[in-house]
C-alpha positions in Angstrom: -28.6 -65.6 100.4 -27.0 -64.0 103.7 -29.9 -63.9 106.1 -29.7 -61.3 109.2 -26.3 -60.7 108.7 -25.7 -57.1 110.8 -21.5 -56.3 110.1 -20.5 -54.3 107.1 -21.6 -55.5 103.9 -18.2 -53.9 102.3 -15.9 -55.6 103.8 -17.6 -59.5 103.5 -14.8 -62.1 103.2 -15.5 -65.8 102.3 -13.2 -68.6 103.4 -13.5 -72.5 102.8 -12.8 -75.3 105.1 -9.0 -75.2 104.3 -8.9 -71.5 105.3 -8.6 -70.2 101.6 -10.5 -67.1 100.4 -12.6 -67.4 98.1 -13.9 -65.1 95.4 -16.8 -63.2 96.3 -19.6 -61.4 94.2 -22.5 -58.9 95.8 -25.8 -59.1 93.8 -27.5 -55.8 94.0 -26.1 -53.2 96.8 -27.2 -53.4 100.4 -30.2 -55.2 102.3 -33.4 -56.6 101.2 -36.1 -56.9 103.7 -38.6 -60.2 103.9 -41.5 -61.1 106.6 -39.1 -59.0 109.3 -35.5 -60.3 108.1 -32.8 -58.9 105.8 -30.8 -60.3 103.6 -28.2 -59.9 100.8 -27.6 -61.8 97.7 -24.0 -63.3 97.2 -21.9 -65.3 94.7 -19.2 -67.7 95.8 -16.9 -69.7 93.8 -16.8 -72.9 95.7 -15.2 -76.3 94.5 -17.0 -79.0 96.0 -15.9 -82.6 95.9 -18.1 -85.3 93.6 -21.7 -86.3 96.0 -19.5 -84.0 99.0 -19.7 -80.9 100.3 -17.7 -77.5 101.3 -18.3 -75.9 104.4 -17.5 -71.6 104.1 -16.7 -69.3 107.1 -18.8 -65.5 106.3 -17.2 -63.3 108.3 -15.0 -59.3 107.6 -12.3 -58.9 105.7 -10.1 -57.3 108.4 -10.3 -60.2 110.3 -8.5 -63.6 110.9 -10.3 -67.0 109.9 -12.4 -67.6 112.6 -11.6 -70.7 115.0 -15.3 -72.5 116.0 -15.4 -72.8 119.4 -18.6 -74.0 119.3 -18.9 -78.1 119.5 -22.7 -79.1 119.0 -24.3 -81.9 120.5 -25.1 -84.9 118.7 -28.9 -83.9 119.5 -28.8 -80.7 117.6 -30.6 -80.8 114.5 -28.2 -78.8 112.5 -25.8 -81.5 112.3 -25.5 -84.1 109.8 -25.6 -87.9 110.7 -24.3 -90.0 108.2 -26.6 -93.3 107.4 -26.0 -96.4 105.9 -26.3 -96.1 101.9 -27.2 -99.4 100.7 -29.4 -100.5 97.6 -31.3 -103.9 98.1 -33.1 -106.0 95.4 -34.3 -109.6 95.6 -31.0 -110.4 93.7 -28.3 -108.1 95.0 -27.5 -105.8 97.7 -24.8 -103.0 97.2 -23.4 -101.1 100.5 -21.9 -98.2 99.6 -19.0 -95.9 101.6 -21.6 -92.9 103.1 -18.3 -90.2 102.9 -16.8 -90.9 99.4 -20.0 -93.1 97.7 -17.6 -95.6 96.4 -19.3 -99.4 96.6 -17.8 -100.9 99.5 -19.4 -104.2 99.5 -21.7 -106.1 97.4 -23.8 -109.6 97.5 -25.2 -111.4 94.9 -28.2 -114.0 96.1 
């Protein structure tokens, strides 16, 4: 779902994280009004990495990949913080890397 997006529905251009376009399917035709927002149903063929994720840019065709030049604090609540993944018994404990989920360390009691 595209919430409150205002710029030509037509000319909608997805990009991933490597600046690649991605193929990009409408559902229905136009904008779909809910509790005082619109929004617009789309497909996007996104390959995501195993327990990872992909990150798109939504912006017109006609334009260049956008450059963020917004930097958010670490207060925001948007942003992720990564956390310790560890699993903990009364015999084992396994620590596990929090950007690839590959066991990174494990002790046996």
């Amino acid at each position: 779902m595209l919430w409150d997006y205002k710029d030509d529905l037509g000319k909608l251009a997805v990009y991933s994280s490597n600046k690649e376009k991605l193929p990009l399917v409408k559902v229905g035709d136009g904008y779909n009004q809910y509790w005082g927002h619109w929004y617009t149903e789309i497909l996007v063929q996104v390959t995501v990495p195993s327990f990872g994720y992909e990150t798109v840019v939504i912006t017109q065709e006609n334009e260049d990949y956008p450059e963020s030049s917004y930097i958010p604090s670490k207060h925001d609540p948007r942003v992720n913080h990564y956390v310790d993944y560890v699993l903990e018994n009364d015999y084992i404990v396994a620590e596990f890397d929090p950007m690839t989920m590959v066991l990174s360390g494990a002790l046996c009691s």
